[in-house]
C-alpha positions as CSV (number, residue, x, y, z in Angstrom):
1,X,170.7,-60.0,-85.1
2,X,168.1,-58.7,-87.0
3,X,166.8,-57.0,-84.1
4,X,170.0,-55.0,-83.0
5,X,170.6,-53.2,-86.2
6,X,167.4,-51.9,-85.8
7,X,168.1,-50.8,-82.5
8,X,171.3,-49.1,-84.4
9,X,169.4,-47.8,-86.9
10,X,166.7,-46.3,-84.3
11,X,169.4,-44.9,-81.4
12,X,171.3,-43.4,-84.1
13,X,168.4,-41.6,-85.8
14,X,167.0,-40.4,-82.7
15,X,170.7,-39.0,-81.5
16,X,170.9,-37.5,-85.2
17,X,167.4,-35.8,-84.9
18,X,168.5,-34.1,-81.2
19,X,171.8,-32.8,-82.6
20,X,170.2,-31.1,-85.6
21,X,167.3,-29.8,-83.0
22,X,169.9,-28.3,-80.6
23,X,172.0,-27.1,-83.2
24,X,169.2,-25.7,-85.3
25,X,167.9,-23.7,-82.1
26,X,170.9,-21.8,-81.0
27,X,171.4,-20.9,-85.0
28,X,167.7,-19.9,-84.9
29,X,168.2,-17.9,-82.1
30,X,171.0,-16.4,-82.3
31,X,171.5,-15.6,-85.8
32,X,167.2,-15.5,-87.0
33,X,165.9,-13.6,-84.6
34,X,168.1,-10.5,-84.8
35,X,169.7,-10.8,-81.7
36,X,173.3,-11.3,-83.0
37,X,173.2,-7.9,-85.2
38,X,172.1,-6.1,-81.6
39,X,174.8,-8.0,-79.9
40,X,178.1,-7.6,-82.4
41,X,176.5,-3.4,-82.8
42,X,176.9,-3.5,-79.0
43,X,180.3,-5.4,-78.7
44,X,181.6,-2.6,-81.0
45,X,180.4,0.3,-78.7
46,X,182.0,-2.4,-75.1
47,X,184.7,-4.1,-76.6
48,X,187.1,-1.2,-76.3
49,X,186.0,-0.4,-72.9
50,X,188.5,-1.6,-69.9
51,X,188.3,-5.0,-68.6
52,X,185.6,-6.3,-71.4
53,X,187.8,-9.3,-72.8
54,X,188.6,-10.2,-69.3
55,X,185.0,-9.9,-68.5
56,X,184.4,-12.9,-70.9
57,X,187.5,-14.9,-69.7
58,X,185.9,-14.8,-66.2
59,X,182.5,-15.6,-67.7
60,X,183.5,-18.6,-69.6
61,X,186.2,-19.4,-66.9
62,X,182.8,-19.9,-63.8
63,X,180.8,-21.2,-66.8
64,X,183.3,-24.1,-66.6
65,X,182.8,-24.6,-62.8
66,X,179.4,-24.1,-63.1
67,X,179.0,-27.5,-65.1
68,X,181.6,-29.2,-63.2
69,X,180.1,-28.4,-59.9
70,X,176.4,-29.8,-61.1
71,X,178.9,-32.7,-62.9
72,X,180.2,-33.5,-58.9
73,X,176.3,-33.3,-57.9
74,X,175.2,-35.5,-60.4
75,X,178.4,-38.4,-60.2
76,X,177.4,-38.4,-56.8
77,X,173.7,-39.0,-57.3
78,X,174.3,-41.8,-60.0
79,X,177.4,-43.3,-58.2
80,X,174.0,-45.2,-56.5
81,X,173.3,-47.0,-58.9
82,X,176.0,-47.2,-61.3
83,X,180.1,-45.9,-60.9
84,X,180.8,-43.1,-63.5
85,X,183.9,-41.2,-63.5
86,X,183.9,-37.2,-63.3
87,X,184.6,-37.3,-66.9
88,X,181.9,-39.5,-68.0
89,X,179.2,-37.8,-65.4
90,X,180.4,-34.2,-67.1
91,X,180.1,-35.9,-70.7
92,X,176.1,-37.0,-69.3
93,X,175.4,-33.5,-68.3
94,X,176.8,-32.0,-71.5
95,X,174.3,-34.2,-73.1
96,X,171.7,-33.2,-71.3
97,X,171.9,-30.0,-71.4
98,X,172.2,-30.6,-75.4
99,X,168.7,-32.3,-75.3
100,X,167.0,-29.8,-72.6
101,X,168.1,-26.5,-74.9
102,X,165.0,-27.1,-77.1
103,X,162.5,-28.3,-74.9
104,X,159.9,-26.4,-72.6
105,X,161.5,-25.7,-69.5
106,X,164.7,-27.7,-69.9
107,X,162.5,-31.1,-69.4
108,X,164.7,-33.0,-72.3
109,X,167.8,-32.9,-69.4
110,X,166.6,-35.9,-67.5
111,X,166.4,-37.8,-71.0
112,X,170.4,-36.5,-71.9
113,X,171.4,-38.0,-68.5
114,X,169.5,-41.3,-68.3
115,X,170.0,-42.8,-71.9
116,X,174.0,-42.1,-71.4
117,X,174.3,-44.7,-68.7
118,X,175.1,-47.8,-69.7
119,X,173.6,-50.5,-66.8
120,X,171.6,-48.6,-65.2
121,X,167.5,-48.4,-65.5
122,X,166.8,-45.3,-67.3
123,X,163.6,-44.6,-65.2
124,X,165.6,-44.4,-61.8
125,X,168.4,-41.9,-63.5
126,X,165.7,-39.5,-64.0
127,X,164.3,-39.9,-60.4
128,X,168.1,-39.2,-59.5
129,X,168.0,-36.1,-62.0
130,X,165.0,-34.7,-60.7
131,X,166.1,-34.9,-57.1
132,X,169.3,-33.2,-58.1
133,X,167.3,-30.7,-60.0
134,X,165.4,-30.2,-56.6
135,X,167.9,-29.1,-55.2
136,X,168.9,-26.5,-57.0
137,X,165.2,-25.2,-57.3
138,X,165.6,-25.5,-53.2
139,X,168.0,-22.7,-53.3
140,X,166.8,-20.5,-55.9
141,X,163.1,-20.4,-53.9
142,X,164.9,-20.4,-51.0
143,X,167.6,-16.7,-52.1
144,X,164.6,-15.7,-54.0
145,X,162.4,-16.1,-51.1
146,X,165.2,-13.5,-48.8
147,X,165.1,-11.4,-52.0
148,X,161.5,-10.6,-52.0
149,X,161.0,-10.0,-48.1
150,X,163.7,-7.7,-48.3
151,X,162.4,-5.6,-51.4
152,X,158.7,-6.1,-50.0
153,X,160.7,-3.9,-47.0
154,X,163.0,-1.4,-48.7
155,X,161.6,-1.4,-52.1
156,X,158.5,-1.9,-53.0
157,X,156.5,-0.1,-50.7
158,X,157.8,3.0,-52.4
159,X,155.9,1.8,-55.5
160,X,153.1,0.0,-54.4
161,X,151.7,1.1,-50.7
162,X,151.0,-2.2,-49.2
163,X,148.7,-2.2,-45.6
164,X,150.6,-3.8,-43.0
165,X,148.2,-7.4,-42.2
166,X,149.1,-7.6,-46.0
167,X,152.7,-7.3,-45.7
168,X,152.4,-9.9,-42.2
169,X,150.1,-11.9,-44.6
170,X,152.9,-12.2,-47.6
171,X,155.7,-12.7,-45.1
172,X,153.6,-15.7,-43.2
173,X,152.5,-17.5,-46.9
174,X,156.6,-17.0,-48.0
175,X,158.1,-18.7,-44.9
176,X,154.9,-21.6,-44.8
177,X,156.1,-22.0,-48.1
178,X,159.6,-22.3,-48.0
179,X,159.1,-24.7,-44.6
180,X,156.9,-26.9,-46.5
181,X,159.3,-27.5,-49.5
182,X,162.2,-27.8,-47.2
183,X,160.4,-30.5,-45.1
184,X,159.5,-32.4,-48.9
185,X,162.8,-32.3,-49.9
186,X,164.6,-33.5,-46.1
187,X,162.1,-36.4,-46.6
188,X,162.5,-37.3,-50.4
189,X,163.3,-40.9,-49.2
190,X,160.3,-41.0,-47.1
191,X,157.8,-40.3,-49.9
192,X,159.8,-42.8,-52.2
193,X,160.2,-45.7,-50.0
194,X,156.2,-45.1,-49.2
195,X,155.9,-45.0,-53.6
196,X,158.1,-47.7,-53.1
197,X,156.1,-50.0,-50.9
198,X,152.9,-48.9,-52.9
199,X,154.1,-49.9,-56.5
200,X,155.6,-53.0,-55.2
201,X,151.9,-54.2,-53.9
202,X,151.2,-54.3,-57.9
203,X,154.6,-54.2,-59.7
204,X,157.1,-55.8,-58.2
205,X,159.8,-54.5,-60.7
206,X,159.2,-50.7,-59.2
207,X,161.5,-52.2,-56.2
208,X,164.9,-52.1,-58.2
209,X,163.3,-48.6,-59.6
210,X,162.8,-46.8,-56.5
211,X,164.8,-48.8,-53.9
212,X,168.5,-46.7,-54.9
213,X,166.3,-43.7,-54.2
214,X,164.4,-44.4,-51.6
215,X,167.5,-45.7,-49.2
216,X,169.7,-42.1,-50.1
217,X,170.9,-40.8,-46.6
218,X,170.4,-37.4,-45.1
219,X,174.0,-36.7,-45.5
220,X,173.8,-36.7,-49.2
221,X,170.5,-34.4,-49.5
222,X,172.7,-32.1,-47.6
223,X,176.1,-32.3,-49.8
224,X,173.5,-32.0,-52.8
225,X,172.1,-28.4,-51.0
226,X,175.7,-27.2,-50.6
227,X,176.8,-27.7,-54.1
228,X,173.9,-26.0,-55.3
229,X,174.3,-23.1,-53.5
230,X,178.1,-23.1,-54.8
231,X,176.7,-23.2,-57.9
232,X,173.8,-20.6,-57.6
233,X,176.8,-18.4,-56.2
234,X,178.5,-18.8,-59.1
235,X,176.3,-17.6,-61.9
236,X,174.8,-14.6,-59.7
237,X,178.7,-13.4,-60.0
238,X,178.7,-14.1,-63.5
239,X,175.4,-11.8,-63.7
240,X,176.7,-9.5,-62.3
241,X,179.8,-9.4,-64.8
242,X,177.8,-9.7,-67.5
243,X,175.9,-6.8,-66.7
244,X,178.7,-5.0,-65.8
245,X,180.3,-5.2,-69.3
246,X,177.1,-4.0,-71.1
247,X,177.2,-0.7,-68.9
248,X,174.4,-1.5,-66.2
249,X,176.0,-0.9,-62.7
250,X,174.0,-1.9,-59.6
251,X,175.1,-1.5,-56.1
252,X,176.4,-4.8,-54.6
253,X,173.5,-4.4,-51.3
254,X,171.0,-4.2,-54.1
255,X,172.3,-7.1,-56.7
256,X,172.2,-9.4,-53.2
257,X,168.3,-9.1,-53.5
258,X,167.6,-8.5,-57.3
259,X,169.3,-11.1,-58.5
260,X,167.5,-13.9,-56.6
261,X,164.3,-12.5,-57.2
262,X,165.0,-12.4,-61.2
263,X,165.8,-16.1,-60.9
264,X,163.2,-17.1,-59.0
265,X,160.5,-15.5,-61.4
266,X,162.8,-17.3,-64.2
267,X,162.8,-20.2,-62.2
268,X,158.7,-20.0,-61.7
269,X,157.5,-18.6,-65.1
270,X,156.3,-21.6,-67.4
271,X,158.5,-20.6,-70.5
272,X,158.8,-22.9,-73.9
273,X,162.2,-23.2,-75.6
274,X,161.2,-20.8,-78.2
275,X,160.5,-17.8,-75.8
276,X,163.0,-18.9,-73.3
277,X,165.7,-16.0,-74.2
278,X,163.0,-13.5,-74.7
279,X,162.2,-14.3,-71.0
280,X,164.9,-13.5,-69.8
281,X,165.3,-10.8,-71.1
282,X,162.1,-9.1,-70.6
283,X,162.0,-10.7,-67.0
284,X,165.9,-9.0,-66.2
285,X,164.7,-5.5,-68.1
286,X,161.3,-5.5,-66.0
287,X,163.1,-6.0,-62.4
288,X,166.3,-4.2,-63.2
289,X,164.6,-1.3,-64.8
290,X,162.0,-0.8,-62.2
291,X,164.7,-1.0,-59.6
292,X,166.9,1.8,-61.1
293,X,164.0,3.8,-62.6
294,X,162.8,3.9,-58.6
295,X,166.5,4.6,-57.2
296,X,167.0,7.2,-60.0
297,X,163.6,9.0,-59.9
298,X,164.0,8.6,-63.7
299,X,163.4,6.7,-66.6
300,X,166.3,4.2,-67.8
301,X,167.9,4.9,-71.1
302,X,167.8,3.4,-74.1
303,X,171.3,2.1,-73.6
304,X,170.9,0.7,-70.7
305,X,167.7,-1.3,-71.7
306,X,169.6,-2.9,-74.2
307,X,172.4,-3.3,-72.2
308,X,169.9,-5.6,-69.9
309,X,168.8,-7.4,-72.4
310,X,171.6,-7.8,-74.2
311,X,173.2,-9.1,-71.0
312,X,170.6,-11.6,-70.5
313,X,171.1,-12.8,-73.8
314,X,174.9,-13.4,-73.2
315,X,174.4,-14.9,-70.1
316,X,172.2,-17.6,-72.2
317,X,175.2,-18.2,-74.7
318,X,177.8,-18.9,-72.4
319,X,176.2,-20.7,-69.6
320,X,173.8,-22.9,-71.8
321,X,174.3,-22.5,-75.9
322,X,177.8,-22.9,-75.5
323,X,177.8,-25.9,-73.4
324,X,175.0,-27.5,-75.5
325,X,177.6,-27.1,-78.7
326,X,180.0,-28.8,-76.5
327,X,177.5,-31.5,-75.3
328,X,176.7,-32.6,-79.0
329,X,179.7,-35.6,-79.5
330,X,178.2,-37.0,-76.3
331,X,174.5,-36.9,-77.8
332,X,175.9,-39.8,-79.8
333,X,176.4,-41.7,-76.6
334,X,172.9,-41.8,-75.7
335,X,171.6,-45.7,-75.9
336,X,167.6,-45.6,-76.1
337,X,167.2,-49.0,-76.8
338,X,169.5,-51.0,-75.1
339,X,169.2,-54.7,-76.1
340,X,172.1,-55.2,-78.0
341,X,176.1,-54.6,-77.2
342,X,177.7,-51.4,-78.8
């Protein structure tokens, strides 16, 4: 007895302590570091312009099937080992994302969606989170990937001269590359049933761990690729509204390239929760600007540069600030100590 109110007393400190964190973060960066004065100046300057409040309907309208699309990847990834409900496996990735918005590179995601289950070993969740997360990484190296071949071709060489066993050099290391992550990913239950088998030499316990993991079937690595690319679909669209409101237009044939190779330098760059928005901002300014200061034969305005960054900053509210407001109720869910009944 004595035992489980301290397991009370502990979960709900530690749930208290993540909801004050993720809270305290978006307040910091949103209202701290200067970036909502740039943004409401801005809004007064868009807001009047056509099509802006419809703009944010469609952004907050795709942010919604963004999170329900990685809520269908990640129900059926847990649905292994434990049956969740759409509902419940959208609460768990609310959570999540609550957790991962102040921690380097969105690591504290695996902990929202482990400690929310009820039954299920914590340690195989994340396994299951990372896979899905693999995913996803799949296709951003894999558009990014397409992106840079085709500005190494039509772009770059405009810049940068680059001699042509270079070029043939780039293009062979990209498509080793991508073959050799595809092939890792194809035979995720390969490498786990071998973990498997390892662990189980010294700890037998690693068998219940692994074993949901290591048995997945092709089919569902596959589902898992096509939902991600759904999703990776939807907030390039969403970029490219979001830029659009802030008064930087790119040609459609371009955004198809620049776009994936922004989020695959996002997706690359080791960043740390407190200089993850400035990332993205000086990451989508430094590609954007190059491409239209190239296209133009000119300089970008001042306007423009903010409207970049200003854009990426949005983008950040709505597709993970917002949901991480919305993910706090379900922080209270999360059971890190588990030997008592709630």
């Amino acid at each position: 007895m004595k035992n489980s109110k301290v397991h009370k007393t502990l979960n709900l400190s530690i749930r208290s302590i993540i909801a004050v964190l993720s809270l305290g973060f978006i307040y910091w960066k949103v209202f701290s570091t200067g970036n909502a004065g740039e943004l409401v100046d801005s809004l007064q300057v868009f807001i009047s312009n056509d099509g802006f409040y419809s703009g944010i309907v469609w952004l907050l309208l795709l942010m919604i099937l963004n999170w329900s699309i990685e809520s269908i990847k990640w129900q059926g990834l847990v649905n292994r080992i434990e049956r969740i409900s759409f509902l419940q496996s959208l609460q768990s990735v609310l959570a999540g994302v609550t957790v991962s918005i102040f921690t380097p590179n969105r690591t504290g995601e695996f902990i929202g969606r482990a400690f929310i289950l009820r039954n299920s070993n914590p340690v195989t969740a994340v396994i299951l989170t990372i896979i899905g997360s693999f995913s996803q990484l799949l296709i951003t190296i894999l558009a990014g990937s397409i992106g840079l071949v085709v500005a190494f071709i039509h772009f770059l060489p405009d810049i940068y001269p680059v001699p042509s066993w270079a070029k043939a050099g780039i293009y062979s290391g990209i498509f080793l590359f991508d073959l050799v992550i595809l092939i890792m990913y194809f035979n995720i239950p390969t490498i786990l049933a071998y973990l498997d088998q390892r662990f189980n030499k010294r700890f037998g316990r690693w068998t219940k761990i692994l074993q949901p993991t290591s048995e997945m079937p092709g089919n569902t690595l596959i589902r898992l690729l096509l939902l991600s690319l759904i999703r990776y679909m939807v907030f390039s669209v969403q970029f490219i509204i979001v830029l659009q409101l802030f008064g930087v237009s790119l040609p459609y044939a371009s955004s198809a390239f620049l776009i994936p190779v922004i989020f695959l330098a996002l997706a690359i760059i080791p960043t740390f929760a407190l200089s993850e928005l400035g990332v993205r901002g000086s990451v989508s300014l430094f590609f954007i600007g190059m491409f239209l200061e190239q296209s133009r034969g000119s300089a970008i305005s001042e306007a423009e540069s903010l409207g970049i960054v200003l854009a990426a900053g949005m983008l950040w509210f709505i597709n993970l600030a917002l949901p991480a407001i919305l993910g706090v109720p379900f922080v209270f869910r999360l059971r890190f100590f588990r030997r008592y009944q709630e």
